[in-house]
LOBA-635009 format. One line per field, with one value per atom (N, C-alpha, C): residue in one letter; x negated, y, z. Coordinates in steps of 0.1 Angstrom, whole numbers. Each point is the difference from the previous one (the first is absolute). Example, Ala and Ser with C-alpha at 12.3 -4.5 7.8 and 13.67 -1.06 7.14 Angstrom:
% residues 2
residuo: (A:A:A:S:S:S)
xx: (-132:9:-9:4:-9:8)
yy: (-57:12:12:11:11:11)
zz: (78:0:0:-7:0:8)
//
This chain:
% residues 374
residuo: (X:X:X:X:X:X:X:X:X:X:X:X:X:X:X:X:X:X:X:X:X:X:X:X:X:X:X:X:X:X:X:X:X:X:X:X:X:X:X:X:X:X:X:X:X:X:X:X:X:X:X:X:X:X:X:X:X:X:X:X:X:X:X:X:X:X:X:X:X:X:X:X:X:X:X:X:X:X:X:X:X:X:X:X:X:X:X:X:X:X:X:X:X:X:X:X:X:X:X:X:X:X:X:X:X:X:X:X:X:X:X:X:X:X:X:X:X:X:X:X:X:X:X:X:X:X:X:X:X:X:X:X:X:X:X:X:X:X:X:X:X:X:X:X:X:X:X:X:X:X:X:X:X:X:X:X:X:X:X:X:X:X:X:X:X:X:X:X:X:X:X:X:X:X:X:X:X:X:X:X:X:X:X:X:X:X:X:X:X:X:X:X:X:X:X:X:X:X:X:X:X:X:X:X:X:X:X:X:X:X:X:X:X:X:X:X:X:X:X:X:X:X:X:X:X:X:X:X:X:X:X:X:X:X:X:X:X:X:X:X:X:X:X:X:X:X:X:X:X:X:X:X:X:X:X:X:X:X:X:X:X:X:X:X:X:X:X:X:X:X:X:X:X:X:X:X:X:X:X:X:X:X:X:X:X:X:X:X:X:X:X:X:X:X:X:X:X:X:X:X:X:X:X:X:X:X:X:X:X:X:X:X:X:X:X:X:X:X:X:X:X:X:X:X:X:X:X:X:X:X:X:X:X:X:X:X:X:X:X:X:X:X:X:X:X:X:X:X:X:X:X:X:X:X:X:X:X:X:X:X:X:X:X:X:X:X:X:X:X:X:X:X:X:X:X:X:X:X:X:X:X:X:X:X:X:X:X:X:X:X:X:X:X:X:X:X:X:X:X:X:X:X:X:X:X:X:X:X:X:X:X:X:X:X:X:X:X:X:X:X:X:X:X:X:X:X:X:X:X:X:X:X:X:X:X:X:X:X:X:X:X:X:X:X:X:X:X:X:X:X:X:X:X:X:X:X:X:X:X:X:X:X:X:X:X:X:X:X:X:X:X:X:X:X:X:X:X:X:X:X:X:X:X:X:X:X:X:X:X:X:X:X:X:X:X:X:X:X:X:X:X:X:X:X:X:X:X:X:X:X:X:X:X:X:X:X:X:X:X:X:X:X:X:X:X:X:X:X:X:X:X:X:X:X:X:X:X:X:X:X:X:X:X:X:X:X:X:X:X:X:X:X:X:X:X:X:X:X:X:X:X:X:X:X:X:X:X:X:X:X:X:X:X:X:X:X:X:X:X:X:X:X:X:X:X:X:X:X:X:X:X:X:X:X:X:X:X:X:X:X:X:X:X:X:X:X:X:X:X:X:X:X:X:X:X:X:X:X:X:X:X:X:X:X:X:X:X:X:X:X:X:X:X:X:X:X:X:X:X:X:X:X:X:X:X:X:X:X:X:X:X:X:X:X:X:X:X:X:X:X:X:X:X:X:X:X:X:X:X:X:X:X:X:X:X:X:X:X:X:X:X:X:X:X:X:X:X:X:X:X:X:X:X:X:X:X:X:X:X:X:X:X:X:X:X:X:X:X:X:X:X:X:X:X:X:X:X:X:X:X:X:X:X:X:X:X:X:X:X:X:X:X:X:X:X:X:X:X:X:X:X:X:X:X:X:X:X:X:X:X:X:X:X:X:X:X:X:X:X:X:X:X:X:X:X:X:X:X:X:X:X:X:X:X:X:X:X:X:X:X:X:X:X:X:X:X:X:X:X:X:X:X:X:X:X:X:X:X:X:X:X:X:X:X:X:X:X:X:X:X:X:X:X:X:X:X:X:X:X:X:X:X:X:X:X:X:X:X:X:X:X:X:X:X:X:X:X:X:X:X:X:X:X:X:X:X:X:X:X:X:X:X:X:X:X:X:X:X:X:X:X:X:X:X:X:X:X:X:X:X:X:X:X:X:X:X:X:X:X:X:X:X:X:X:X:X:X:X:X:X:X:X:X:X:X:X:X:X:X:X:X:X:X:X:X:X:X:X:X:X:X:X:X:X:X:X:X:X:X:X:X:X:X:X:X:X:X:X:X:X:X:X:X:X:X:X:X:X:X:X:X:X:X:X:X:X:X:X:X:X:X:X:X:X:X:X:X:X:X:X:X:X:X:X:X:X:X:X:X:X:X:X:X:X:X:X:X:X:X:X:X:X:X:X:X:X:X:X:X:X:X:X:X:X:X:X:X:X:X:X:X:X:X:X:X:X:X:X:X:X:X:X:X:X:X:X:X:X:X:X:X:X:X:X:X:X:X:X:X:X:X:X:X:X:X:X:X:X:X:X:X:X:X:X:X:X:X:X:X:X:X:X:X:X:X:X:X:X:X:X:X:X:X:X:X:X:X:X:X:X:X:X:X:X:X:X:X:X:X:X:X:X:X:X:X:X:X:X:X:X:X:X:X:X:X:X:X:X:X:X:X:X:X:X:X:X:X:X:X:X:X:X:X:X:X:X:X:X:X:X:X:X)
xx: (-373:-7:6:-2:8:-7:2:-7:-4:-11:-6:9:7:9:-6:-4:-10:10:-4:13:-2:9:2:-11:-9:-2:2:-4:3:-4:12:-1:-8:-6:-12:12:11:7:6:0:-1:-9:-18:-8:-2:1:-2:9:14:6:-3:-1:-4:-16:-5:-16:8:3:3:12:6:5:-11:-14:-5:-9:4:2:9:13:12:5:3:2:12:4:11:-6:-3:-8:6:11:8:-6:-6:-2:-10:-9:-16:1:2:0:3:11:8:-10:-6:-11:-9:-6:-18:7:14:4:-1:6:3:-14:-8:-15:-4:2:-15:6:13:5:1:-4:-2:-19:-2:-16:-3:8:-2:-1:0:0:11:-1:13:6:16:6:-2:-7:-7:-16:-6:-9:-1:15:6:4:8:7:-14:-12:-10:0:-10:0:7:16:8:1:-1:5:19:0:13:10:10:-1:1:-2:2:9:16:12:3:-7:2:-8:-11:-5:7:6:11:11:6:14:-6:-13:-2:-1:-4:-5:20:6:9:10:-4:11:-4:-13:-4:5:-3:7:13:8:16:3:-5:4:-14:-14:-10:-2:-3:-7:8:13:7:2:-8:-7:-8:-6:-12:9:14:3:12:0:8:18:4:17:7:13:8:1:1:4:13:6:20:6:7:7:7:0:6:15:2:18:1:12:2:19:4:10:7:15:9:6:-2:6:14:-1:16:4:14:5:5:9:4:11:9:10:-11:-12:-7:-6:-1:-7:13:12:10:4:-4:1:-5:-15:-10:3:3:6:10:10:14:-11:-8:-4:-9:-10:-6:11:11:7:5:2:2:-12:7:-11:-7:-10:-9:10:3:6:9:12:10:-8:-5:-11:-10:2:-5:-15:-6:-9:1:-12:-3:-2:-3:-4:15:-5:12:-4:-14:-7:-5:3:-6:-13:-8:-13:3:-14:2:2:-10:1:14:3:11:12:0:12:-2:-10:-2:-5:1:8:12:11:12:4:-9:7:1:-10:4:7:3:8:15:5:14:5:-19:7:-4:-4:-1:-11:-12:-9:1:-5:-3:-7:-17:-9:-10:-8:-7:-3:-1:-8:-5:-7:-5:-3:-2:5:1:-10:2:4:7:10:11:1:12:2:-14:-1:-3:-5:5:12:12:13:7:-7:8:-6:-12:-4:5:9:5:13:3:17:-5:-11:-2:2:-4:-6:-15:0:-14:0:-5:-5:-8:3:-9:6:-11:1:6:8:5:-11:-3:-10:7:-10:5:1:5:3:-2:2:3:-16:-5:-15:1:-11:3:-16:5:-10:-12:3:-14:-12:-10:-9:-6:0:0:7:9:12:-2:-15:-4:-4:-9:-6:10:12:11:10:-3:11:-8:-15:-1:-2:-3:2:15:9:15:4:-9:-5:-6:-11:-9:8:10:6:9:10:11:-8:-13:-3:-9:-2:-6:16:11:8:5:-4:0:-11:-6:-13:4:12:9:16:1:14:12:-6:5:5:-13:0:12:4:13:-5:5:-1:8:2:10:0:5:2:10:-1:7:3:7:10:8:2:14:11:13:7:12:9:10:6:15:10:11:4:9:13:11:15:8:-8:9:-7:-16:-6:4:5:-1:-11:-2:-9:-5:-6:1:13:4:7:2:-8:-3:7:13:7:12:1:6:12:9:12:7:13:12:-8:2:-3:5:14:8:-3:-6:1:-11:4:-7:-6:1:2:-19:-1:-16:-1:-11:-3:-6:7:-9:3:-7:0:11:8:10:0:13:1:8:-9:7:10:9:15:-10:5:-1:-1:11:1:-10:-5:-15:-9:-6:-9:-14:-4:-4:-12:-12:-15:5:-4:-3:-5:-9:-11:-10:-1:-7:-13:-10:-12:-3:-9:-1:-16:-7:-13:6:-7:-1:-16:1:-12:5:-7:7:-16:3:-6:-1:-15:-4:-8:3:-9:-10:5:-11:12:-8:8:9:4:10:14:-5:9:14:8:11:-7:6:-2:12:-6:6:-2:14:0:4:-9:7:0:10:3:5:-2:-1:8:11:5:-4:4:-12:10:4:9:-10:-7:-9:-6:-10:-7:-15:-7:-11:-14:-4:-11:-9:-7:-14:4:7:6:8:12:8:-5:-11:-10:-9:2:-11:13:12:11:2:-1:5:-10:-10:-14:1:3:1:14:11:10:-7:-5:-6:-3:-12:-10:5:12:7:9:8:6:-12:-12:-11:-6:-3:-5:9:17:7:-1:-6:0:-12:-6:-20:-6:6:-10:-14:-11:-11:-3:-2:-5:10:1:12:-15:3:-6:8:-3:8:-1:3:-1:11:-1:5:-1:4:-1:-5:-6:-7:8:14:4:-3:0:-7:3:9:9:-11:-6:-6:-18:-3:-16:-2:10:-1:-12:-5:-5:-1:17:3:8:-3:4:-11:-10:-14:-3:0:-8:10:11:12:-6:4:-6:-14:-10:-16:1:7:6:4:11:8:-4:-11:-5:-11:-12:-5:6:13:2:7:1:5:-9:-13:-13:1:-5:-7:13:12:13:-1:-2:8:15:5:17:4:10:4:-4:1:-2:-10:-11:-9:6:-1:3:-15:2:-10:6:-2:6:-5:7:-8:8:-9:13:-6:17:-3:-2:-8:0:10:-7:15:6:17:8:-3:1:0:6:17:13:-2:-3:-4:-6:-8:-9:6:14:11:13:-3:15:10:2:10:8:-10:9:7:1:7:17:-5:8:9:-6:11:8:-4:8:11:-1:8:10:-3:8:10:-5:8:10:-2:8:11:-1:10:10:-5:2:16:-1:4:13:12:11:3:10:-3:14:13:13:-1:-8:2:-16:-1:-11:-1:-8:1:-2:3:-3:-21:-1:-15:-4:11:3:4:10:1:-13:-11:-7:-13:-1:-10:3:14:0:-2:5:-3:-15:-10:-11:-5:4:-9:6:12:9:-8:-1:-8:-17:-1:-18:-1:12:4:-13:1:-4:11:-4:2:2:13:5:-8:-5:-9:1:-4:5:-14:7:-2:-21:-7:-19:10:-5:6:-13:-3:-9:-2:-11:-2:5:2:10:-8:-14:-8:-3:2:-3:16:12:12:3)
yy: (316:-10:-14:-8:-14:-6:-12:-8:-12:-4:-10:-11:-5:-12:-15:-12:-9:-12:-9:-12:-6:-8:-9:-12:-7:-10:-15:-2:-10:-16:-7:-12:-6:-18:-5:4:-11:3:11:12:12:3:0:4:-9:-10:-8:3:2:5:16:5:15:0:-8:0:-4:-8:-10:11:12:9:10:0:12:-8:-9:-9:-3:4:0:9:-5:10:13:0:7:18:8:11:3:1:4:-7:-17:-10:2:7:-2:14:10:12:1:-7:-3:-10:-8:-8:2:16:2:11:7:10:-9:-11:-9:-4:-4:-7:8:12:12:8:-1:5:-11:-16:-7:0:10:-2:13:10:11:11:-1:15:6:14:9:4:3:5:7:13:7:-9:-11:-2:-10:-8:-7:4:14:4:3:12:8:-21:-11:-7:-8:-1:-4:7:16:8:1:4:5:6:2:10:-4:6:-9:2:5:-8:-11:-5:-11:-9:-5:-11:5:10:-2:-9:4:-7:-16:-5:-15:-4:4:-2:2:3:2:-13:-1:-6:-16:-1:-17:-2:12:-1:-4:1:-3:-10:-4:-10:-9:-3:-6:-1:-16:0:3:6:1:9:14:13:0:-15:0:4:-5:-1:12:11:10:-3:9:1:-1:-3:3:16:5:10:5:-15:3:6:6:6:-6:3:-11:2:11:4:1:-10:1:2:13:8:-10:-3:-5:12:1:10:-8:-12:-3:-11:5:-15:-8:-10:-9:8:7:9:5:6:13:-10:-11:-9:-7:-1:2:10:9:14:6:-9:-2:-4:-15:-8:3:8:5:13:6:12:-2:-14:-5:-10:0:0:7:9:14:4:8:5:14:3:13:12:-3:18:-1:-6:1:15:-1:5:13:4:10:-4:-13:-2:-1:2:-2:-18:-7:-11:-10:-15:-10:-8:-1:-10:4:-9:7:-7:6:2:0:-5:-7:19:10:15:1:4:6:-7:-12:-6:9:0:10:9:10:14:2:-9:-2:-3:-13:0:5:14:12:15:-2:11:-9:-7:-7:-1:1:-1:-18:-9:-14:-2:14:-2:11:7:11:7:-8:8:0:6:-6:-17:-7:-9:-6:-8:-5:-13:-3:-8:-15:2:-18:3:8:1:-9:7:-9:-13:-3:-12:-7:-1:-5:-3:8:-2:-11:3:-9:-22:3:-9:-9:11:-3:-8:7:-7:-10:-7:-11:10:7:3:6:-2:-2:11:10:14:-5:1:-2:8:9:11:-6:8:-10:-1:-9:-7:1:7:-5:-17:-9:-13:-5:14:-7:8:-8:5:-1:8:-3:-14:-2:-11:4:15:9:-3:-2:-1:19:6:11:8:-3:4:16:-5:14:6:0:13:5:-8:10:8:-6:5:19:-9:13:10:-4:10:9:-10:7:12:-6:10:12:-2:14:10:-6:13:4:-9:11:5:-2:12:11:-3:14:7:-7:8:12:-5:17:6:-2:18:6:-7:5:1:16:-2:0:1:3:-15:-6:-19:-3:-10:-12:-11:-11:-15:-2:-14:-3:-16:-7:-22:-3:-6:-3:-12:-3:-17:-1:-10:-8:-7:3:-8:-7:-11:-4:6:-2:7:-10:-10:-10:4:-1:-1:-10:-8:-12:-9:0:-5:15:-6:10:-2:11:5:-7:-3:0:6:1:11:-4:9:-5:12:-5:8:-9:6:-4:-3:-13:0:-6:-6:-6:-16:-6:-16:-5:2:-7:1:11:13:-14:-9:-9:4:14:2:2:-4:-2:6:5:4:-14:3:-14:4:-3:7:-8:11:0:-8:-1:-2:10:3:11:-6:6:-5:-2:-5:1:12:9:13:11:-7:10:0:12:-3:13:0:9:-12:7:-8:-5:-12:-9:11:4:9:11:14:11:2:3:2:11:7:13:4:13:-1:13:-2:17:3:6:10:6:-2:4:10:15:14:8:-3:6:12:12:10:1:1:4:-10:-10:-3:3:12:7:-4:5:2:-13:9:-17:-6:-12:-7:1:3:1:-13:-8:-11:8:-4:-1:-11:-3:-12:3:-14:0:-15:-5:-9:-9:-12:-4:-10:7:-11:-13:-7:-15:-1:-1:-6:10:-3:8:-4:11:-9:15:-5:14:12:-1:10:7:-3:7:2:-3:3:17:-3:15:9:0:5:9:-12:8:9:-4:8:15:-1:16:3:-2:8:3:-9:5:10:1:10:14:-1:10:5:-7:5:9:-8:7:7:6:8:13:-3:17:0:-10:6:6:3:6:-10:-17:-7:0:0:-4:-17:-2:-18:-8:-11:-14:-7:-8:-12:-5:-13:-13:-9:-6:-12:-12:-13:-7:-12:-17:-8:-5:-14:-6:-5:6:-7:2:-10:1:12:2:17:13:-3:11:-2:-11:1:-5:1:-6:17:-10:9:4:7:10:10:-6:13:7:-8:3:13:-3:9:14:-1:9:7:-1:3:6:-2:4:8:6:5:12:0:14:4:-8:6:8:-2:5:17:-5:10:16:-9:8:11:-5:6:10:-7:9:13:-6:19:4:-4:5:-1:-7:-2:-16:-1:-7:-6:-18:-2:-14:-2:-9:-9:-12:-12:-5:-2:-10:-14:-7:-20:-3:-11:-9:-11:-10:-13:-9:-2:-8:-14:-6:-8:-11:-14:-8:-4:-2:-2:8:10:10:10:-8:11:13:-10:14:12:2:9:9:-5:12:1:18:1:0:-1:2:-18:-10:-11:0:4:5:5:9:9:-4:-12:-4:-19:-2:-9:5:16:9:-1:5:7:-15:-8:-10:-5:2:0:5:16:9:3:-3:2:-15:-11:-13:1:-5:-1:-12:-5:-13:-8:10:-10:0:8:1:3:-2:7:10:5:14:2:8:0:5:1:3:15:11:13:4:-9:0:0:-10:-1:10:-2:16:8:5:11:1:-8:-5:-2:-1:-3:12:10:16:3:-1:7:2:-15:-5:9:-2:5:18:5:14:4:-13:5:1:11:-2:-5:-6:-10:9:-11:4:-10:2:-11:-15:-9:-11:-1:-4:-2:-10:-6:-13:-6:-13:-9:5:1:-2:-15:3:-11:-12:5:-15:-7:3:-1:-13:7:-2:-13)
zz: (750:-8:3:-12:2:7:9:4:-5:-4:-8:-2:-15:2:-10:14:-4:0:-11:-2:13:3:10:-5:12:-2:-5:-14:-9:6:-2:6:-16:3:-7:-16:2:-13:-8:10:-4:-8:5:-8:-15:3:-13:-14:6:-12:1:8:-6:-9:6:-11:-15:3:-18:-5:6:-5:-7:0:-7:-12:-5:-14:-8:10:-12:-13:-8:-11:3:8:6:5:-5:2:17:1:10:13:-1:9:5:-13:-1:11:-2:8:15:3:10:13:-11:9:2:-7:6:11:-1:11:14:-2:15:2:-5:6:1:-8:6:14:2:10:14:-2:6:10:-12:1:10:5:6:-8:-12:-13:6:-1:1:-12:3:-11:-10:2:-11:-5:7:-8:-9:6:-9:-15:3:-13:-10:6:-11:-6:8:-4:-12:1:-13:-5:1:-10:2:12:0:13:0:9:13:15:13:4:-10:11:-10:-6:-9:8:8:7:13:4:11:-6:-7:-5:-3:-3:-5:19:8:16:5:-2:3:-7:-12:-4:0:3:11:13:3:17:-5:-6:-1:-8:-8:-13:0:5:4:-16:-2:-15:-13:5:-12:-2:8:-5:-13:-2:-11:-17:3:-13:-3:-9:-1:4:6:5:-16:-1:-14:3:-13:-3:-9:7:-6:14:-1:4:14:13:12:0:-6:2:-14:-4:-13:-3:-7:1:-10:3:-13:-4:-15:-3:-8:-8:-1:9:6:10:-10:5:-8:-11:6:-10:-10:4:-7:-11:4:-15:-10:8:-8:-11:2:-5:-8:4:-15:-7:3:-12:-10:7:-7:-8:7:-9:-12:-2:-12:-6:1:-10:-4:-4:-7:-8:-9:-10:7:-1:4:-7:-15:-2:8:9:5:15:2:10:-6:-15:-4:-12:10:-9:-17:-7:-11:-4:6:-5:5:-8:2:12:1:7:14:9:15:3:3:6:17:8:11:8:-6:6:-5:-12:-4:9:5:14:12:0:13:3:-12:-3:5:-11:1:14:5:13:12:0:5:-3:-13:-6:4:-1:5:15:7:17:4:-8:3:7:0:8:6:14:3:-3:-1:-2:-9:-9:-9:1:-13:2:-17:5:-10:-11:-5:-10:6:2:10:7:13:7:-5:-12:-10:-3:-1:-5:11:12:12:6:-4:4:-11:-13:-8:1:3:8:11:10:12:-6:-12:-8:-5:-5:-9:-9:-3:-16:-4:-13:-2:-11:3:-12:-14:-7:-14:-10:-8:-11:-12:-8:-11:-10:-9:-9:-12:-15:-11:0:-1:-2:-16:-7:-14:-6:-8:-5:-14:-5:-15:-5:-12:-2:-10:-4:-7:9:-7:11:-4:-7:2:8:6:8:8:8:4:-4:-11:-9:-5:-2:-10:8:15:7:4:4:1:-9:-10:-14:1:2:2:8:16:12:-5:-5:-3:-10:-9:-10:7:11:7:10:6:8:-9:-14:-8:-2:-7:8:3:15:13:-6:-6:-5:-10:-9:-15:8:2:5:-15:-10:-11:-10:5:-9:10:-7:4:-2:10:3:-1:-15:-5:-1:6:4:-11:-12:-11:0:-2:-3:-3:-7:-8:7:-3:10:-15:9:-8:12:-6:6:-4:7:-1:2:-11:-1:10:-1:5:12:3:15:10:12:8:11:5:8:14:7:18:6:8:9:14:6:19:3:8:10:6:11:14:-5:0:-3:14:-2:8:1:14:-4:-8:-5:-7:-12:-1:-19:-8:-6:-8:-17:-3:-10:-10:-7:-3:-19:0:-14:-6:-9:-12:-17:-4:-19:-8:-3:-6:-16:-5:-11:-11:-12:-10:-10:3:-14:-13:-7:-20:-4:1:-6:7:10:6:-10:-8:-11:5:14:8:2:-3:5:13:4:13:10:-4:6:-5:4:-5:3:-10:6:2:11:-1:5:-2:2:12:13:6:7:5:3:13:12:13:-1:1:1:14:3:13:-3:5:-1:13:13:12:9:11:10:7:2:11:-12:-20:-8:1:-4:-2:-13:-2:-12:-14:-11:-13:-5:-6:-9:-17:-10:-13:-1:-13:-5:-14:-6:-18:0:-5:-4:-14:0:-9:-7:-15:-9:-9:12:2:13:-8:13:-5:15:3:-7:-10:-9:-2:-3:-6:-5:-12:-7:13:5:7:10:11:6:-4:-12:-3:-1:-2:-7:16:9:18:4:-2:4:-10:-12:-8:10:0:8:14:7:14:-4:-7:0:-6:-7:-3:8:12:14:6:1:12:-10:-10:-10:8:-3:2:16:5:17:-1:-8:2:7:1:4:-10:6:-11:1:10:5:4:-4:3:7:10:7:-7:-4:1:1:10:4:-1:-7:-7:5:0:-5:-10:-7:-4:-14:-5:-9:-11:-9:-14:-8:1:-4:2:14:6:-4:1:-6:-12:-7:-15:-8:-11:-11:-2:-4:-8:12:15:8:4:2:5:-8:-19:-8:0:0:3:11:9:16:-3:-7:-1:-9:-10:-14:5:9:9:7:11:6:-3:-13:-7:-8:-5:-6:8:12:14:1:4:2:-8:-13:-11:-3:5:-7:13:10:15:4:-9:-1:5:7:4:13:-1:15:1:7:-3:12:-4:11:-3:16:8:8:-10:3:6:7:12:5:-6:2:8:8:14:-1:15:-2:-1:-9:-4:12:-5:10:19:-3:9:3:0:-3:14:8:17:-4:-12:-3:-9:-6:-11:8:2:12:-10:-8:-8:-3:5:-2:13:11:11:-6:-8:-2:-13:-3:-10:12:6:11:3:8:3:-10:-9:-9:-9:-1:-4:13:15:9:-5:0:0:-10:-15:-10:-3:7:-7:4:0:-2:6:12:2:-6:0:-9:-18:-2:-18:-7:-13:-8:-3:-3:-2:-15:-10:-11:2:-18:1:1:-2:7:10:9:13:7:-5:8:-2:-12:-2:10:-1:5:15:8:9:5:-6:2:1:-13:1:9:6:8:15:4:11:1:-14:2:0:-4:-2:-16:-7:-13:-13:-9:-13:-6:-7:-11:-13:-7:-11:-9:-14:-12:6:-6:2:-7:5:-10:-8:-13:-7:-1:-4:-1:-16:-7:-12:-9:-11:-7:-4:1:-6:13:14:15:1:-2:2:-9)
//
């Protein structure tokens, strides 16, 4: 049996802050100081504990831990850690830094963007750490470099104030989607296809290599449009799928009539696939919510229903100026990259061809503008 353990005798300023400790808002303080007074007063350990309701190596440990630390028993210990392990030295935060410059697929991942976990994943599948760790690990070391972690931010917004209802409108049909393995999700838009402006082009040259793209000039005897217009349709069936571009060349420009002209050929490509449903999701141009596409559009889709034949589109137009939200203007950046020529022009067949070539689409006769349009 233990032998009864009674606090040491409290000097005057002892008691006074131990009393004014069982007023404090501090639950920890408040407990700590009826254990020392009632143990001051001759209570024993167990009649202390039934008393507070708790157990009696806990008013041992508070009688104990005055004996050693006096009034600064009253206020709880930290509960950080006394030994704290470096897991990168100064090389190992070097090594970070060399490794968040690099892209994640280089490393297997699926994404472009690194996350504070996904670093330190990585930075124990490479060996830069030993042993698990975790995200702020990471971000502690980058800290120690002067640098400062922040998630990348859309920067660019759109000025719809509908913005979100339409965005999520867009959301909810690609995730109806995944329950139609059969429907296709199809991002439509218009592009020009310039003869003579050239493109961006980012890549590593010579210091010396001074050589720069800038828009050319066409001879006289060039009697080849400036520039081609074209409508395509970038076709998603299920996420894992690759992506299908069609494309329709446009002898004018992009107007209502030739609009419904692309939409019957879509629907006759995804007709012989046994597609039944087109998503489509679109931009805001007059082409696209005009009148006479709307009643078109409400007309086939009707008549869809009532035979069972063909293919019913479901529209959905993004919000204004919200190119982030059509992967396909992506995919026409790209493609005007690749496509451009930087010592000569290309004829207006060179470049077609070149363009289907690139998209691995179909050369197909030109939509024409109607003649009262023209």
């Amino acid at each position: 049996m233990q032998a009864p353990l009674f606090v040491r005798e409290l000097t005057e300023e002892e008691r006074t802050t131990i009393e004014a400790g069982r007023r404090s808002p501090e639950g920890f303080t408040v407990r700590r100081s009826q254990m020392l007074l009632a143990s001051a007063q001759g209570q024993t350990t167990p009649s202390i504990a039934r008393q507070i309701g708790c157990h009696e190596q806990t008013v041992r440990n508070a009688i104990a831990d005055f004996h050693q630390r006096g009034l600064a028993a009253l206020q709880p210990k930290s509960s950080r850690p006394h030994t704290i392990y470096e897991v990168f030295d100064a090389q190992g935060r070097e090594r970070l830094r060399a490794l968040l410059h690099q892209s994640p697929h280089a490393f297997g991942k699926d994404t472009s963007i690194w996350t504070l976990d996904l670093a330190a994943e990585v930075s124990v599948t490479v060996g830069i750490a030993s042993r698990p760790i975790s995200g702020e690990t990471v971000r502690n070391a980058l800290r120690q470099l002067g640098v400062r972690w922040k998630r990348a931010k859309h920067w660019i917004t759109s000025p719809d104030p509908d913005y979100l209802r339409k965005k999520n409108r867009r959301d909810s049909l690609i995730r109806l989607l995944l329950a139609h393995p059969n429907w296709v999700l199809g991002f439509l838009d218009e592009v020009w296809w310039s003869r003579l402006a050239q493109a961006d082009q980012h890549r590593w040259v010579e210091k010396d290599d001074r050589r720069r793209l800038q828009e050319v000039e066409r001879s006289k005897e060039d009697t080849d449009p400036k520039a081609l217009a074209c409508y395509g349709v970038l076709l998603r069936r299920r996420p894992e799928s690759a992506d299908q571009m069609f494309l329709r060349f446009v002898d004018g420009r992009p107007v209502s009539a030739v609009t419904l002209d692309f939409l019957r050929a879509c629907c006759e490509e995804l007709e012989a696939q046994a597609v039944p449903v087109l998503v489509l999701i679109w931009d805001n141009a007059s082409w696209h919510k005009s009148q006479m596409v709307r009643s078109w559009m409400r007309s086939h889709n009707q008549a869809v229903k009532r035979t069972g034949k063909g293919v019913r589109i479901l529209p959905c137009l993004l919000p204004s100026k919200s190119p982030w939200l059509n992967p396909i203007e992506a995919k026409w950046v790209h493609g005007k990259r690749n496509v451009s020529e930087a010592d000569r022009i290309l004829s207006a067949d060179e470049l077609e061809a070149r363009v289907c070539a690139y998209y691995h689409a179909s050369r197909t006769p030109h939509l024409v503008m109607p003649a009262k349009v023209a």
